[in-house]
C-alpha positions in Angstrom: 75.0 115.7 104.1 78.1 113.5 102.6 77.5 110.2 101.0 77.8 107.4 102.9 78.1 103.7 102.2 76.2 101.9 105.2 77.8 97.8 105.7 77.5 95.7 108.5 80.8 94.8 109.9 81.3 92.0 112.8 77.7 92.4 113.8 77.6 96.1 113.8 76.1 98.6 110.9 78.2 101.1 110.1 77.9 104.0 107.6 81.2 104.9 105.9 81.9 108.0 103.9 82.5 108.1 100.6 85.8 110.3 99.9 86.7 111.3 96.7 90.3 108.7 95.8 91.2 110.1 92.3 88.9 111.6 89.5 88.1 108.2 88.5 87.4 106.2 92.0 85.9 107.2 95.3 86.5 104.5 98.3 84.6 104.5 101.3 86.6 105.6 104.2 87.2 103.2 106.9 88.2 104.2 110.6 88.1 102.8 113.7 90.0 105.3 115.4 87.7 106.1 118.9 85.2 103.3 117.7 85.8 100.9 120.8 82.8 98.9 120.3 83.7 97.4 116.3 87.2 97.5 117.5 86.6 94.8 119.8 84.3 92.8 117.6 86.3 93.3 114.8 89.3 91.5 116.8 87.4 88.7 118.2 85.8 87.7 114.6 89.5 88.3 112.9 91.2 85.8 115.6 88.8 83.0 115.2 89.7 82.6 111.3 93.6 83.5 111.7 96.1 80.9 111.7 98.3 80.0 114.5 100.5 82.9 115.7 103.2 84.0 118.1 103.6 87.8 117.7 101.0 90.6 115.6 102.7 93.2 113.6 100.6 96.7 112.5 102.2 99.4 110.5 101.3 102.9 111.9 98.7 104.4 112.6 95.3 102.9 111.8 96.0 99.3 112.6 97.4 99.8 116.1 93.7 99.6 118.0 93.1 96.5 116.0 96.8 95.0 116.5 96.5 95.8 120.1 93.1 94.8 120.7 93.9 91.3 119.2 97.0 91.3 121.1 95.0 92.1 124.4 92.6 89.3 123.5 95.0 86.4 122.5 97.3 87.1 124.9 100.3 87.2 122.2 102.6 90.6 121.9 102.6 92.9 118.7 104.6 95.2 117.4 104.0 98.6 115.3 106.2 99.5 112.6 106.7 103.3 112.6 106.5 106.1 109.5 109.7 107.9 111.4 112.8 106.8 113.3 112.4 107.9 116.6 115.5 108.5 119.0 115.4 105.2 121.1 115.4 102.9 117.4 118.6 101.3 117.3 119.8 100.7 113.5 116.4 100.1 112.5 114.9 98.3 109.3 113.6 100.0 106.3 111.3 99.2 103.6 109.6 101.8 101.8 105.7 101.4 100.8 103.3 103.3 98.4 100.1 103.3 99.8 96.3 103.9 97.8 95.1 106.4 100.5 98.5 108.1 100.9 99.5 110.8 98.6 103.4 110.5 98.7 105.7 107.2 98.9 106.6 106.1 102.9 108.8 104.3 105.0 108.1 101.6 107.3 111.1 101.6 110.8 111.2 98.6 112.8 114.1 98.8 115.4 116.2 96.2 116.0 114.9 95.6 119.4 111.3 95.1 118.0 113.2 93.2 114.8 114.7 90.5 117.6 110.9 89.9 119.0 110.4 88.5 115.7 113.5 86.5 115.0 112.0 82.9 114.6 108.2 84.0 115.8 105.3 82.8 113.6 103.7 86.8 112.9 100.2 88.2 112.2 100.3 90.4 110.0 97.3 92.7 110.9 95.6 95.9 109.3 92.3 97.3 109.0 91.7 97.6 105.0 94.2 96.3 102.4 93.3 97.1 99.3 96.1 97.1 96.7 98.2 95.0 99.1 101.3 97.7 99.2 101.4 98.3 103.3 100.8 94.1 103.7 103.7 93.9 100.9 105.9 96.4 103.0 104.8 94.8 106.4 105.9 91.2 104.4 109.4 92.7 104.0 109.4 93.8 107.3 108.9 90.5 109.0 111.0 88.9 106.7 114.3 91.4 107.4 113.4 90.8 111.0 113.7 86.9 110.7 110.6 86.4 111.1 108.3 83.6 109.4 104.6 85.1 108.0 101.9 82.9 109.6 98.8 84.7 107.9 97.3 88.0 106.4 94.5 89.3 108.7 92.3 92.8 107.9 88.9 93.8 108.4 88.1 94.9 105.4 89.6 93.8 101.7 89.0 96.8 99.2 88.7 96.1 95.6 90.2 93.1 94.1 91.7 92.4 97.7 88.4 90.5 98.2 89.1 88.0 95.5 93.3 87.1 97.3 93.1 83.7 98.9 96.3 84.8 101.2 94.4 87.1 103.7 91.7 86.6 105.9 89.6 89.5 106.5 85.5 90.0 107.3 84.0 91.5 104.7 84.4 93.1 100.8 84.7 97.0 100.7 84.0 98.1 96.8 85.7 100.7 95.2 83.4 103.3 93.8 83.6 104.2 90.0 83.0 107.5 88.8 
């Protein structure tokens, strides 16, 4: 059986596997992806110690249950920003982001039409781990092209030396695992 690395999160116990990062670091691997139950905990918990908002941002993919279920709780919209252009993105925005869990450099789309849902808006930016703080930096860029103005940093989990930044909110410290 895999290594796990068992944390309570929101209320809830969960036991996270430990994936080998690098020859040097293993992280434990954090997914919420068909976990419904942490996914709404996890969203209540994160809203009641964000700042005031008026629109959620995500990048793609992991943070989109978490962006949507705050969205569905507070009642404010979000938006995703996409790996890809897709065909209905008009002239859309592009940063480019390296992230820890990702092998190769990415982009980050927003279309213009998303960009405009922005434009003045106080935005969440939302994910589910930031660790070395390159997607929140991308997503930052992001909001900031659009016209948007950053209201807060929100995450469930802050990996590493994320857990010692004063500029995000997030639940509870993931550790990195030395080898």
């Amino acid at each position: 059986m895999a290594e796990t690395y068992k944390m309570t999160i929101a209320g809830l116990e969960r036991e996270l596997p430990i994936c080998p990062l690098n020859d040097k670091i293993d992280i434990a691997a954090f997914v919420m992806f068909s976990d419904v139950e942490l996914t709404v905990a996890v969203a209540g918990k994160l809203l009641s110690k964000s700042p005031y908002f008026d629109m959620i941002i995500t990048a793609e993919s992991k943070g989109i249950p978490l962006a949507y279920e705050m969205a569905r709780q507070s009642g404010k919209p979000y938006v995703v920003a996409r790996k890809s252009v897709k065909l209905y993105m008009t002239d859309p925005i592009c940063v480019t982001v390296k992230s820890i869990t990702t092998a190769a450099e990415q982009k980050l789309y927003l279309s213009q039409e998303k960009a405009a849902m922005l434009k003045g808006k106080k935005v969440l930016i939302v994910d589910d781990v930031i660790s070395t703080g390159e997607s929140l930096r991308a997503l930052e860029q992001v909001v900031t092209e659009a016209g948007g103005i950053i209201s807060g940093r929100s995450a469930v989990l802050a990996e590493g030396d994320a857990g010692e930044r004063k500029d995000i909110c997030f639940l509870e410290k993931l550790p990195l695992f030395f080898k």
